[in-house]
VOBA-1610 file (N, C-alpha, C; in pm, whole numbers, padded with zeros to 5 digits, always signed):
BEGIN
Unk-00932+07516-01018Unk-00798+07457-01005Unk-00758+07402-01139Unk-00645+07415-01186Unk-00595+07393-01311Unk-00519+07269-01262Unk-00562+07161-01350Unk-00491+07045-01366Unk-00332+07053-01458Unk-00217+06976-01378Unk-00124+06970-01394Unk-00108+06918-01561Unk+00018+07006-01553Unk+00009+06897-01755Unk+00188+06906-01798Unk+00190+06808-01893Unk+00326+06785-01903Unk+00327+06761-02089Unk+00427+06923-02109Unk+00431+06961-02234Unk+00528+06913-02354Unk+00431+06851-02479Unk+00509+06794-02566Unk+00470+06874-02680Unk+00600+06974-02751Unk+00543+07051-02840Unk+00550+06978-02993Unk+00606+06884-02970Unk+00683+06798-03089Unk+00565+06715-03175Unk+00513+06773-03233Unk+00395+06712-03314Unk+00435+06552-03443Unk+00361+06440-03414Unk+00415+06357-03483Unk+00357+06439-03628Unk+00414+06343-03756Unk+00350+06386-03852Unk+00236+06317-03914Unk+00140+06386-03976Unk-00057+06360-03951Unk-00047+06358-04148Unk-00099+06190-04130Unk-00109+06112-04299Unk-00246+06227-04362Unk-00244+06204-04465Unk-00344+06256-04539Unk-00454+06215-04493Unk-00498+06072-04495Unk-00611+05990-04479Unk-00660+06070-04302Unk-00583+06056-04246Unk-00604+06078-04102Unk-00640+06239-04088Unk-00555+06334-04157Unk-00633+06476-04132Unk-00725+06500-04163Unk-00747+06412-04303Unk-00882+06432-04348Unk-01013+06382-04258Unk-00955+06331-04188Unk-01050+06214-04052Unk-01067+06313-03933Unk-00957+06406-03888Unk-00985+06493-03825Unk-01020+06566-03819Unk-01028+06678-03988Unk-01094+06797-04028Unk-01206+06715-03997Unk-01303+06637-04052Unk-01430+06616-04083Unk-01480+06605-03943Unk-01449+06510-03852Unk-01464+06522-03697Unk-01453+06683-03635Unk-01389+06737-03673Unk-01392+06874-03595Unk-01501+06941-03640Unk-01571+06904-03763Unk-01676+06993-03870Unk-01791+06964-03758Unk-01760+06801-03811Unk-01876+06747-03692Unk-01923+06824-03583Unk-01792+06794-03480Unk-01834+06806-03332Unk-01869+06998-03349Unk-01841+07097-03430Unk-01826+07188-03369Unk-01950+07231-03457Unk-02026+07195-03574Unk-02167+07183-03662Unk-02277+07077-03599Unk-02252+06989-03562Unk-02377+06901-03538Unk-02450+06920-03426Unk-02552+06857-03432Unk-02661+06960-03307Unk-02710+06866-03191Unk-02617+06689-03236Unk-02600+06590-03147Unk-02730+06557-03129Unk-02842+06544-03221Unk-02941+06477-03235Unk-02880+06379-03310Unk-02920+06194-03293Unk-02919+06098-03326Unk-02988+06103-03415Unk-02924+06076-03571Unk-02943+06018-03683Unk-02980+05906-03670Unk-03146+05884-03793Unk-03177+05737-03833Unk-03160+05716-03937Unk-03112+05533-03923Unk-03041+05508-04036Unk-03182+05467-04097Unk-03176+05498-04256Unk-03304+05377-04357Unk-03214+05290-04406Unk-03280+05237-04493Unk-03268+05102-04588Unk-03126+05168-04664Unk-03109+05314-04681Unk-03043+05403-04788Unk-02942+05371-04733Unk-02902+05393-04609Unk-02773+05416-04569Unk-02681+05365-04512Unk-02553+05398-04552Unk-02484+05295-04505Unk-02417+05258-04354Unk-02478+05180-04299Unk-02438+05132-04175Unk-02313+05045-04106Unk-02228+05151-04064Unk-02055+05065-04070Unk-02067+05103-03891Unk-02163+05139-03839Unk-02103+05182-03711Unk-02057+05023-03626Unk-02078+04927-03661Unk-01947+04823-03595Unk-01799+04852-03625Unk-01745+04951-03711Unk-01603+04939-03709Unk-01623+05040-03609Unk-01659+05136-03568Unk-01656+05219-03458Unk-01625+05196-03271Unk-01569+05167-03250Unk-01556+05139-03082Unk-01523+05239-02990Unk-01571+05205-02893Unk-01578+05306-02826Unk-01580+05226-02681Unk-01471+05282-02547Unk-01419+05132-02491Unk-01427+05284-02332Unk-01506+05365-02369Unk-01568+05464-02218Unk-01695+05447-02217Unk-01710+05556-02078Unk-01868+05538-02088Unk-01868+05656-01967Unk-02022+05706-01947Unk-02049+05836-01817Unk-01961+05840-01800Unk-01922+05899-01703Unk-01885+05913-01527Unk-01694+05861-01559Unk-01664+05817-01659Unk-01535+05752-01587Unk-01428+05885-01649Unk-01326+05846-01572Unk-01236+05945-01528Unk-01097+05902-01631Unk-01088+05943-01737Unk-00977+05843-01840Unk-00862+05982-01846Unk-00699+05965-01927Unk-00636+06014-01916Unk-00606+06048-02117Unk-00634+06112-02116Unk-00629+06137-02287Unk-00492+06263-02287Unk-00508+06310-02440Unk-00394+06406-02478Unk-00491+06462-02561Unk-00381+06623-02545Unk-00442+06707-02674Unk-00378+06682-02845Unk-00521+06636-02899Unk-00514+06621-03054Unk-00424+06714-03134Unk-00266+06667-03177Unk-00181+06749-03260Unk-00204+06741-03381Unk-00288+06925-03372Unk-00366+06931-03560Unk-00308+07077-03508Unk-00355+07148-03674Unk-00330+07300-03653Unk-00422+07345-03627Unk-00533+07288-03621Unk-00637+07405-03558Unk-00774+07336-03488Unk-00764+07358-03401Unk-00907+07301-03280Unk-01026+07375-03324Unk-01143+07335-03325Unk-01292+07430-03346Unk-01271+07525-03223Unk-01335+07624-03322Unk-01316+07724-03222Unk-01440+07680-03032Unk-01540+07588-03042Unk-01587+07596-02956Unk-01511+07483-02836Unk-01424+07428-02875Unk-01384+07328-02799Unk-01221+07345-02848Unk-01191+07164-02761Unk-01078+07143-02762Unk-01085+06941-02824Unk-00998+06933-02929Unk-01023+06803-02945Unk-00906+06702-02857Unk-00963+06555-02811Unk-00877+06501-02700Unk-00870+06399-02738Unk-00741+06310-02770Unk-00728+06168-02826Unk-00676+06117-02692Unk-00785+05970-02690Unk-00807+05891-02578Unk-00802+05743-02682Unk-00729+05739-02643Unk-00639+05596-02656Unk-00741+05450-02720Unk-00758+05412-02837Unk-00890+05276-02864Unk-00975+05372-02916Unk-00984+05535-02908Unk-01118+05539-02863Unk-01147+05646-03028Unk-01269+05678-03076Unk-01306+05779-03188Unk-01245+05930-03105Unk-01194+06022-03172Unk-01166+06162-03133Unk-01290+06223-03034Unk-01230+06249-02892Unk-01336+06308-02862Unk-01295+06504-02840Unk-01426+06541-02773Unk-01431+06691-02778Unk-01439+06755-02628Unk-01371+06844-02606Unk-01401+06910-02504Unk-01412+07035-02519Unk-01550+07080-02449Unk-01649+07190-02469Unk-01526+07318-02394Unk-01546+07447-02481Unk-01472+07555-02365Unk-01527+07560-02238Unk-01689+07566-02220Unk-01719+07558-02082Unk-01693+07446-01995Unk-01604+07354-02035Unk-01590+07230-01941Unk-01444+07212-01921Unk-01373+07284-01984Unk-01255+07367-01912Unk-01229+07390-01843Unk-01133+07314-01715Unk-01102+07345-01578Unk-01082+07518-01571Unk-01118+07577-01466Unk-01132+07708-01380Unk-01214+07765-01350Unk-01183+07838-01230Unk-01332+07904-01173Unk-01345+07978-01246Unk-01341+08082-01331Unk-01401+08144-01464Unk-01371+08180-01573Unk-01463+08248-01649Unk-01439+08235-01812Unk-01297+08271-01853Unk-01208+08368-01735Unk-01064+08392-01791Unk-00966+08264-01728Unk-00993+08201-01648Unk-00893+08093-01627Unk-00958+07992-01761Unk-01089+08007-01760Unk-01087+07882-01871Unk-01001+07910-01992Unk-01013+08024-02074Unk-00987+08122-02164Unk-00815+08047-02138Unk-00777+08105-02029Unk-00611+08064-02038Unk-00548+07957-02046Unk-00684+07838-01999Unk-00584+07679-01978Unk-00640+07631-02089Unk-00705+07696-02175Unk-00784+07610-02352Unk-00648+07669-02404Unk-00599+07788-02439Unk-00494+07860-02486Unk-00358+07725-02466Unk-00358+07734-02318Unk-00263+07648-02287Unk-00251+07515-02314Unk-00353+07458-02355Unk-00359+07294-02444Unk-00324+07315-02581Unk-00391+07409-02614Unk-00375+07441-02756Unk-00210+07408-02801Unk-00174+07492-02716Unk-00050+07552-02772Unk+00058+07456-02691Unk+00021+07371-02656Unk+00116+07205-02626Unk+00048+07060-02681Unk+00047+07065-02793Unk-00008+06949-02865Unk+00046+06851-02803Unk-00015+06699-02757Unk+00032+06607-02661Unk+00017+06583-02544Unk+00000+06679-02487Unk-00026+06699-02336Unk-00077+06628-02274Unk-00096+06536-02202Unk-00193+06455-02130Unk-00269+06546-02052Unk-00388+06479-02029Unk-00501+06595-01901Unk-00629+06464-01936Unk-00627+06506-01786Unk-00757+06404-01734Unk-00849+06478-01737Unk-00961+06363-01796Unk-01113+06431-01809Unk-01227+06329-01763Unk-01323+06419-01746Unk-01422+06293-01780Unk-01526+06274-01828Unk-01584+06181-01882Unk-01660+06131-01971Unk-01806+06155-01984Unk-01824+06279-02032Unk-01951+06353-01996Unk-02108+06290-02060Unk-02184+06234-01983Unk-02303+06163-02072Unk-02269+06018-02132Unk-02323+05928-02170Unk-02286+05804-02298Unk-02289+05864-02377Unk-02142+05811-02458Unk-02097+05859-02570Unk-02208+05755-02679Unk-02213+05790-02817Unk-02311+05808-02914Unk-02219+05733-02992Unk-02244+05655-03115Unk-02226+05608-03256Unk-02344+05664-03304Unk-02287+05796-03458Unk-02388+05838-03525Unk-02354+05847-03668Unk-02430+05905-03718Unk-02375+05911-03885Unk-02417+06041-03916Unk-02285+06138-03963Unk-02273+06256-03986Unk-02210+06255-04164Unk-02336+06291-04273Unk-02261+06323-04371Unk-02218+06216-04429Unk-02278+06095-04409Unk-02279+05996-04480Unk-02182+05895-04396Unk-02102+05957-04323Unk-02000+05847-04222Unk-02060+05835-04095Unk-02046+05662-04027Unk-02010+05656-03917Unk-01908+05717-03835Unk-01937+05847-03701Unk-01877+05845-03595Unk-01906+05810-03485Unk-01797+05844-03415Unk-01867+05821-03260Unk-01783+05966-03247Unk-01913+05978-03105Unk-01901+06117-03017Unk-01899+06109-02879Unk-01780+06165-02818Unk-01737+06139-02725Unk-01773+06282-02651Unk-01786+06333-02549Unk-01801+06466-02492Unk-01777+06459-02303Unk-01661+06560-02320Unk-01531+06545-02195Unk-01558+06695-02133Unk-01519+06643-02022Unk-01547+06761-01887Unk-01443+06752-01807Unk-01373+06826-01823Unk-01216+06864-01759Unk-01234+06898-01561Unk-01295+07012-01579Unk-01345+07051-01454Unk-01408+06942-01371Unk-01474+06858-01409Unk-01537+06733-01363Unk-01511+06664-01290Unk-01334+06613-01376Unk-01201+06543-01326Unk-01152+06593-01256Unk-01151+06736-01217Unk-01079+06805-01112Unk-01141+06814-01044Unk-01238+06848-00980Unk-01339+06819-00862Unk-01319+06689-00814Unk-01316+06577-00890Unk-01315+06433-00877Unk-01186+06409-00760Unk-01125+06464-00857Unk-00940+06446-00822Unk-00917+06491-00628Unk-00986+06591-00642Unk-01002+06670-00500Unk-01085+06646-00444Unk-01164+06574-00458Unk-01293+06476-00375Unk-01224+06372-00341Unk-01141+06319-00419Unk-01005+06147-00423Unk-00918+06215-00268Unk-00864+06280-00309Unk-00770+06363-00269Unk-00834+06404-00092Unk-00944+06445-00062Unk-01009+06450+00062Unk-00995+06357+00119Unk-01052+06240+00030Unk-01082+06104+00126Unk-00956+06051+00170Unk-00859+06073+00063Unk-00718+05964+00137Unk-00690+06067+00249Unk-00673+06174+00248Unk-00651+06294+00377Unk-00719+06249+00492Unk-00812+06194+00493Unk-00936+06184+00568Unk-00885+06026+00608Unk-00894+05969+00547Unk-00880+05808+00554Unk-00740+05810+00643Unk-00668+05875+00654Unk-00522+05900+00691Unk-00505+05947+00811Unk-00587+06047+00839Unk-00627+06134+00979Unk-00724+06019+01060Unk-00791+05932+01019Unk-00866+05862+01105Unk-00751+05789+01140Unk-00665+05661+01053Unk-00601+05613+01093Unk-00522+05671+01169Unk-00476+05725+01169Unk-00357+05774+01289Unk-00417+05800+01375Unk-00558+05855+01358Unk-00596+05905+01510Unk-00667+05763+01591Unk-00627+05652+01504Unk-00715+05512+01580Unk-00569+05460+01626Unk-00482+05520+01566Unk-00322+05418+01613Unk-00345+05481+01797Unk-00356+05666+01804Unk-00304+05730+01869Unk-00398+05682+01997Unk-00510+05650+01963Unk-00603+05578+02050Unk-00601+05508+02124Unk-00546+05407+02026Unk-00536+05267+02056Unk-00421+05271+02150Unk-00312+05370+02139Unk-00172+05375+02239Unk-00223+05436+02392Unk-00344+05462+02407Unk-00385+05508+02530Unk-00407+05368+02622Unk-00380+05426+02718Unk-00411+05257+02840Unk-00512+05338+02965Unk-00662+05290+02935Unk-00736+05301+03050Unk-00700+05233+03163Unk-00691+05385+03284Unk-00644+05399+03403Unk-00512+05460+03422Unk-00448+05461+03304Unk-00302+05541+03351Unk-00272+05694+03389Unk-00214+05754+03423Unk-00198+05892+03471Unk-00115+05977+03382Unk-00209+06074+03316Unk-00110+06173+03187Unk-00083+06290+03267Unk-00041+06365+03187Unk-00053+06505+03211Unk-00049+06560+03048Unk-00184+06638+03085Unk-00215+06654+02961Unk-00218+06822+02936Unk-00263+06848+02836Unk-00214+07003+02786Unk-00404+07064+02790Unk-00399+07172+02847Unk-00538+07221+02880Unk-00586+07321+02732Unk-00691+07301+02659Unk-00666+07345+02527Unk-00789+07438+02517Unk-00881+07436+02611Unk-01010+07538+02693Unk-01131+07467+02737Unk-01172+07580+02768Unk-01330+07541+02833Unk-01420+07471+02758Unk-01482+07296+02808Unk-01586+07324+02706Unk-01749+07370+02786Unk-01804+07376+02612Unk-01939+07474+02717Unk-02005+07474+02558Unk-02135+07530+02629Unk-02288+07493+02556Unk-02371+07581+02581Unk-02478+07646+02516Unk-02559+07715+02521Unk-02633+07697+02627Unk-02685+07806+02726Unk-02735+07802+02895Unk-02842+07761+02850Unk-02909+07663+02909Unk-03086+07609+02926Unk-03147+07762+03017Unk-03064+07772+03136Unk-03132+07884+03194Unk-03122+08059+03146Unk-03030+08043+03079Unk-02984+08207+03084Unk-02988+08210+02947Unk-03051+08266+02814Unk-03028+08211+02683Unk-02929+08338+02632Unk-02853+08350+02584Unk-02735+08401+02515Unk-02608+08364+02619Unk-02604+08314+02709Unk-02502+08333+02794Unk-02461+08102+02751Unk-02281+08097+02812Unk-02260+07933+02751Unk-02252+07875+02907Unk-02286+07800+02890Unk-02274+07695+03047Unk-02147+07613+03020Unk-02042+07645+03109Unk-01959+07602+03138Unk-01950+07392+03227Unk-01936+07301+03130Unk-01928+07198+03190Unk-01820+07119+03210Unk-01696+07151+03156Unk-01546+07096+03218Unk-01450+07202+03090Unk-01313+07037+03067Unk-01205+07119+03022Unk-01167+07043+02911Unk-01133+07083+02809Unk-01085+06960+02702Unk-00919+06960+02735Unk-00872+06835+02731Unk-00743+06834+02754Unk-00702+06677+02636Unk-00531+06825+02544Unk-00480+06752+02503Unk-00380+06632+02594Unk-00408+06519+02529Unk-00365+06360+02590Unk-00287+06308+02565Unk-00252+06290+02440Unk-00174+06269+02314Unk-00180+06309+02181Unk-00112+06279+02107Unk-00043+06372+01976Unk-00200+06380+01859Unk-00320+06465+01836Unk-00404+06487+01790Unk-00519+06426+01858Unk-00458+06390+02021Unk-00625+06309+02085Unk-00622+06433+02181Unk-00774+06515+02193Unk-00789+06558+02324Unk-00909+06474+02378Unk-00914+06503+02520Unk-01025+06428+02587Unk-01098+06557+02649Unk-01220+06461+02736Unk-01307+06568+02787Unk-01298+06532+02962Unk-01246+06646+03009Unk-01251+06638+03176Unk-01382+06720+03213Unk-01474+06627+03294Unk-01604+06707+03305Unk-01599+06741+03448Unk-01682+06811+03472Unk-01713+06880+03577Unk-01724+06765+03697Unk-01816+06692+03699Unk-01847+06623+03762Unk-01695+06531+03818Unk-01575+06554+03736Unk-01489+06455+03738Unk-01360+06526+03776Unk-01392+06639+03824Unk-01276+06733+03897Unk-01259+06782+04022Unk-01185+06783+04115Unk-01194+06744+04255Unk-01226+06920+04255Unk-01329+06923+04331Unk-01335+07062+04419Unk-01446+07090+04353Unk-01487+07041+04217Unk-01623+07092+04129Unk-01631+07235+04082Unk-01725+07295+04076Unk-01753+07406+04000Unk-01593+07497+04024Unk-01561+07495+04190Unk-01495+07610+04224Unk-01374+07585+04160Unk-01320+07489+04147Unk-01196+07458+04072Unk-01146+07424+03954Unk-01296+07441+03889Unk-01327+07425+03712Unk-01231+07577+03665Unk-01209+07663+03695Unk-01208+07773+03665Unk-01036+07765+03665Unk-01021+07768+03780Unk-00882+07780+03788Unk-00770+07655+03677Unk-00868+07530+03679Unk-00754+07419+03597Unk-00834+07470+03427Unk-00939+07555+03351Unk-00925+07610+03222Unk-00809+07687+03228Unk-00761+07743+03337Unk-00702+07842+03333Unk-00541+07833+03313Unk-00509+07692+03341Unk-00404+07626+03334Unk-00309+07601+03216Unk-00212+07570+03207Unk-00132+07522+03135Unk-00136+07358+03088Unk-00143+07273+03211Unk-00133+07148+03204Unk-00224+07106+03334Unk-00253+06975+03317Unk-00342+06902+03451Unk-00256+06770+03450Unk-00301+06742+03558Unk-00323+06572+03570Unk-00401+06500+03582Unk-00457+06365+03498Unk-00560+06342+03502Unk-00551+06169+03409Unk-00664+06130+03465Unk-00644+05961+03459Unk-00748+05959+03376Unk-00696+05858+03244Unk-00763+05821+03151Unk-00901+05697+03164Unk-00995+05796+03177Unk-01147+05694+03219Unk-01175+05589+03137Unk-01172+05652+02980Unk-01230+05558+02850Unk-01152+05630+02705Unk-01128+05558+02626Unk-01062+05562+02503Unk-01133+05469+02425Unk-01220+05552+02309Unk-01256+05456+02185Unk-01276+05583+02043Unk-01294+05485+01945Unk-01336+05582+01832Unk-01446+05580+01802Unk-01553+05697+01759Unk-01684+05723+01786Unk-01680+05746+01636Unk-01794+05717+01534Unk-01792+05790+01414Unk-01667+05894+01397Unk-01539+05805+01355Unk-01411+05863+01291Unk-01364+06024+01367Unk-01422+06017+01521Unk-01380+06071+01647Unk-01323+05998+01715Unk-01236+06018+01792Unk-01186+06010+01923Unk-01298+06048+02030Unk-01332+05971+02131Unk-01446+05950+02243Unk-01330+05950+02342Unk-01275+06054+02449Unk-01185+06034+02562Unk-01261+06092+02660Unk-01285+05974+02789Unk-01348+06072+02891Unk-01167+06074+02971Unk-01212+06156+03035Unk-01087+06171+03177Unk-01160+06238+03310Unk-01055+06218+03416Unk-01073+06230+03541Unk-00954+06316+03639Unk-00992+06421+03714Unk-00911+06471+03772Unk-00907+06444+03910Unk-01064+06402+03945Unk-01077+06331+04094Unk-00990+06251+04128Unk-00988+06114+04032Unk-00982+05983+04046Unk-00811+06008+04067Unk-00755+06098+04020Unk-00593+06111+04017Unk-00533+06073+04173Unk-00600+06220+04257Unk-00579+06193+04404Unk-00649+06081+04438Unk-00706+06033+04416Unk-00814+05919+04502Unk-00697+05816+04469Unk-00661+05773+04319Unk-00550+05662+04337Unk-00406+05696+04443Unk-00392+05838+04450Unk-00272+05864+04564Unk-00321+05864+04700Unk-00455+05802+04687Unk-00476+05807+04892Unk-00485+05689+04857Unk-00540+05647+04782Unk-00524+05463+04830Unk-00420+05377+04776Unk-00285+05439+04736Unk-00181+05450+04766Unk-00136+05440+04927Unk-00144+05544+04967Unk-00079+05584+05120Unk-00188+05491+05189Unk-00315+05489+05194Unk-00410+05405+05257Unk-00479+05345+05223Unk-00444+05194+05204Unk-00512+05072+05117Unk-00625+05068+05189Unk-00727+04973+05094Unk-00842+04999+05141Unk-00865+04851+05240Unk-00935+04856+05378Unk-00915+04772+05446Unk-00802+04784+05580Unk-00702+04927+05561Unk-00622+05009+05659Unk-00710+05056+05761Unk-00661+05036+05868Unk-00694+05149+05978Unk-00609+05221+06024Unk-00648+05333+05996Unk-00633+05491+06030Unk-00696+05555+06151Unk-00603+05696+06218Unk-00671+05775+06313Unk-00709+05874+06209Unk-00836+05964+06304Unk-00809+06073+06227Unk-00888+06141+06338Unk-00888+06289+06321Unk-01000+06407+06395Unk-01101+06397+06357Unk-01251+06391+06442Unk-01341+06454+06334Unk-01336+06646+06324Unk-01347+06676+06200Unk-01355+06756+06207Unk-01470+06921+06149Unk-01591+06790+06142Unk-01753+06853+06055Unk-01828+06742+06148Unk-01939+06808+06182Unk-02054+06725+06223Unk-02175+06736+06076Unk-02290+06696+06134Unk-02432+06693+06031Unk-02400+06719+05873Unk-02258+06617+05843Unk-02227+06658+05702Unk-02347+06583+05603Unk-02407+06640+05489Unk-02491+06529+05421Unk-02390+06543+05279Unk-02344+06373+05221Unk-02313+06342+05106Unk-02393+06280+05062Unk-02442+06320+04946Unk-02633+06243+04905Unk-02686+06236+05007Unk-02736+06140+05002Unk-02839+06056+05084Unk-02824+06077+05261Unk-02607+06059+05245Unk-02577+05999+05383Unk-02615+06103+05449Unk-02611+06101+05616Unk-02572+06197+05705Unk-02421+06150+05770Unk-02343+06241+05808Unk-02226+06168+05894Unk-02131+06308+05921Unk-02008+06252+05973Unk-01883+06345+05928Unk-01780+06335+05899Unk-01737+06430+05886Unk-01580+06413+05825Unk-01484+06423+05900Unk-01408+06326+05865Unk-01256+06320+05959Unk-01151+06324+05873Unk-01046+06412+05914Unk-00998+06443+05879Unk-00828+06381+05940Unk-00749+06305+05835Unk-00592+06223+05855Unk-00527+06267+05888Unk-00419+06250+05948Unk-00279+06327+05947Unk-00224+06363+05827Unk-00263+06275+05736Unk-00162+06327+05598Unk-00279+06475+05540Unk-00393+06511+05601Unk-00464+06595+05576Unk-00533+06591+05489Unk-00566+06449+05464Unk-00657+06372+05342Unk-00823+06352+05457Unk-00912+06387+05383Unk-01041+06376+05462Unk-01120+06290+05413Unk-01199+06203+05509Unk-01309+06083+05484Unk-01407+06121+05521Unk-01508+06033+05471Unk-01692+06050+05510Unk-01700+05913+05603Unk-01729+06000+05728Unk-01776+05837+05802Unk-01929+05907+05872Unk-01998+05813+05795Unk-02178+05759+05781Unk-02202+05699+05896Unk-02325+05826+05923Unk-02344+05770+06053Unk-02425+05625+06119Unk-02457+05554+05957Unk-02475+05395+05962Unk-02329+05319+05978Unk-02225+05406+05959Unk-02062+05343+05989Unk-02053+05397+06132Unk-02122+05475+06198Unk-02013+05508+06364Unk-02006+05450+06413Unk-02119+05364+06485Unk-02103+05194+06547Unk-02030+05274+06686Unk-02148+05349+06748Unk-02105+05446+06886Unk-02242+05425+06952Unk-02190+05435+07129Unk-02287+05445+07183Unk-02369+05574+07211Unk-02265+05624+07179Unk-02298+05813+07249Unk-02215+05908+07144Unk-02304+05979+07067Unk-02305+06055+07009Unk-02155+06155+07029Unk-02128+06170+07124Unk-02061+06273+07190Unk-01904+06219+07188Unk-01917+06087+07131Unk-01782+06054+07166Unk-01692+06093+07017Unk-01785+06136+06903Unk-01793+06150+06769Unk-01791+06306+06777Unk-01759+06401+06852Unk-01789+06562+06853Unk-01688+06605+06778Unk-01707+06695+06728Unk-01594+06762+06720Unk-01490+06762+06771Unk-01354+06773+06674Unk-01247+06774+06772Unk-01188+06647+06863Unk-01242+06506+06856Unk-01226+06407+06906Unk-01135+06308+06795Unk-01035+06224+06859Unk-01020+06137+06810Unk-01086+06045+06729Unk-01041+05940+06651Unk-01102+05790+06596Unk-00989+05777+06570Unk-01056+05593+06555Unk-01007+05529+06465Unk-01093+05473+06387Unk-01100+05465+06210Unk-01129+05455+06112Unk-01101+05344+06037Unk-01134+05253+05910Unk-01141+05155+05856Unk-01145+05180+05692Unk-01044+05243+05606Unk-01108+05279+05445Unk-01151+05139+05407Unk-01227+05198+05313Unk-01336+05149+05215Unk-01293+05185+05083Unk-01363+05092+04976Unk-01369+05103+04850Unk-01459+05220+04786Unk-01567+05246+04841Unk-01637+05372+04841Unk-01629+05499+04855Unk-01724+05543+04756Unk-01716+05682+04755Unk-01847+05761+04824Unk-01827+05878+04861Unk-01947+05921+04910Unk-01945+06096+04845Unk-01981+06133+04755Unk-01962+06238+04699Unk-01833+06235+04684Unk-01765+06319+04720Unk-01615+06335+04653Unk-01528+06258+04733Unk-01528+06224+04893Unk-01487+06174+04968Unk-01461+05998+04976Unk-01370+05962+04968Unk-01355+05793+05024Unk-01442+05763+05147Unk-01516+05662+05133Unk-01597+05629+05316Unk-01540+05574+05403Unk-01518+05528+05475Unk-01477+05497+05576Unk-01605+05435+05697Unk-01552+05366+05812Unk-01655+05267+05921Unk-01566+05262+06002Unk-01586+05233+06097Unk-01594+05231+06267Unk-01639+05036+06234Unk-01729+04990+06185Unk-01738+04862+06205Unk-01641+04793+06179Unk-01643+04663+06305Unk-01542+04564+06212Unk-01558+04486+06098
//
């Protein structure tokens, strides 16, 4: 990726003293073999007028050095306080030797330019040729990776937030209708290449989907099929939180109808109904099912019949019934006791 640049062809004009400061720096950086010179007793030691106000790793904003001619192995970069530094052709933003080839061309030939780099290694105070320099050595590509690593995180930092606003606007227990977005599913324990189907992901709100599981859809397996198959569901929001910079949504398709029967039949109502199943087992219970006029069906346990005779509970017979807060497999329970 080629870093953006903003072109000044207008070269100030370069004193004697100063080109001569730049030829010799360019001799330098593009001759010396960046082994550290020791100083003796002989020589003269000025590297305190030298400063140098970078260091590794940091990410500074320099310009290209307006001279007539760059070493051929680099590019020279004036950074502001600082001794002339160098940037290597291989540290030349692009994925290869011809994008590098084109964006060195392209500094060249806009003296001024700003372009971010960065600060390759600790820079050095040395003595080349009888002078104190300092040596600076810049990695273009570096900064651009950087930039787009920066650039991820605020993306990222941005997508969480919103997706904690969108969260946070959910209200456990309310009733959506949400957008069915597919099956989810997992590699079979029993069957190995084949996916085990365990509910439905459904969009909820604007980048939240949730998970409607199997266990949490009225009719179970048999009706898993038909609501993937769907457009939209209805379905009551179980739990809403953020999980490691996820969204965690369970939902419920049971619980939808169950709040519309105890709606129509508060719990603590008595109701008639038919029975209309004997020797039903929900878990544990034994009992049966009776079945309402509104054609809503209960589990009444045969620790709820509170009968003397079996027979009065047959098939096809009247009751009267008592809802409950309970569930008994998919069914509301219901009692005969007072």
């Amino acid at each position: 990726m080629n870093a953006s640049i903003t072109t000044n062809t207008a070269a100030a004009p370069v004193s004697t003293d100063v080109a001569a400061e730049i030829a010799q720096t360019a001799e330098m950086l593009s001759n010396h073999k960046g082994q550290p010179i020791n100083f003796t007793p002989g020589n003269h030691d000025d590297r305190a007028a030298v400063v140098i106000t970078v260091k590794d790793g940091d990410i500074v904003t320099g310009s290209v050095a307006k001279i007539k001619k760059h070493p051929d192995q680099g590019v020279l970069i004036v950074i502001e306080g600082n001794p002339m530094a160098f940037l290597p052709n291989g540290c030349i933003a692009g994925k290869n030797n011809d994008e590098k080839a084109a964006r060195r061309a392209q500094l060249i030939a806009n003296p001024g330019t700003e372009i971010k780099v960065a600060v390759m290694g600790e820079p050095t105070i040395e003595q080349v040729k009888g002078k104190t320099v300092g040596r600076i050595k810049l990695n273009e590509q570096r900064a651009v990776i950087a930039a787009d690593k920066q650039a991820r995180a605020v993306r990222q930092a941005e997508r969480i937030a919103a997706l904690e606003t969108a969260v946070a606007s959910l209200v456990v227990g309310s009733v959506v209708t949400g957008k069915v977005k597919g099956a989810a599913s997992k590699d079979s324990d029993r069957n190995p290449g084949e996916k085990y189907v365990y509910g439905v992901f459904v969009q909820v709100a604007d980048g939240v989907t949730g998970l409607l599981h199997l266990k949490e859809i009225a009719g179970g397996r048999r009706a898993l099929e038909g609501i993937a198959a769907s457009a939209e569901v209805e379905v009551e929001i179980i739990s809403a939180k953020m999980e490691n910079g996820e969204a965690r949504v369970q939902l419920s398709q049971k619980s939808v109808g169950q709040k519309a029967f105890f709606d129509q039949y508060p719990v603590g109502s008595k109701v008639k109904g038919k029975v209309v199943k004997t020797g039903e087992v929900e878990g544990d219970l034994h009992g049966r099912v009776i079945e309402l006029a509104s054609g809503d069906k209960v589990f009444l346990a045969d620790d709820d019949a509170n009968v003397k005779s079996e027979s009065s509970l047959a098939r096809g017979n009247n009751t009267t019934v008592t809802i409950t807060d309970t569930m008994a497999g998919g069914l509301v329970r219901v009692t005969r006791k007072n």
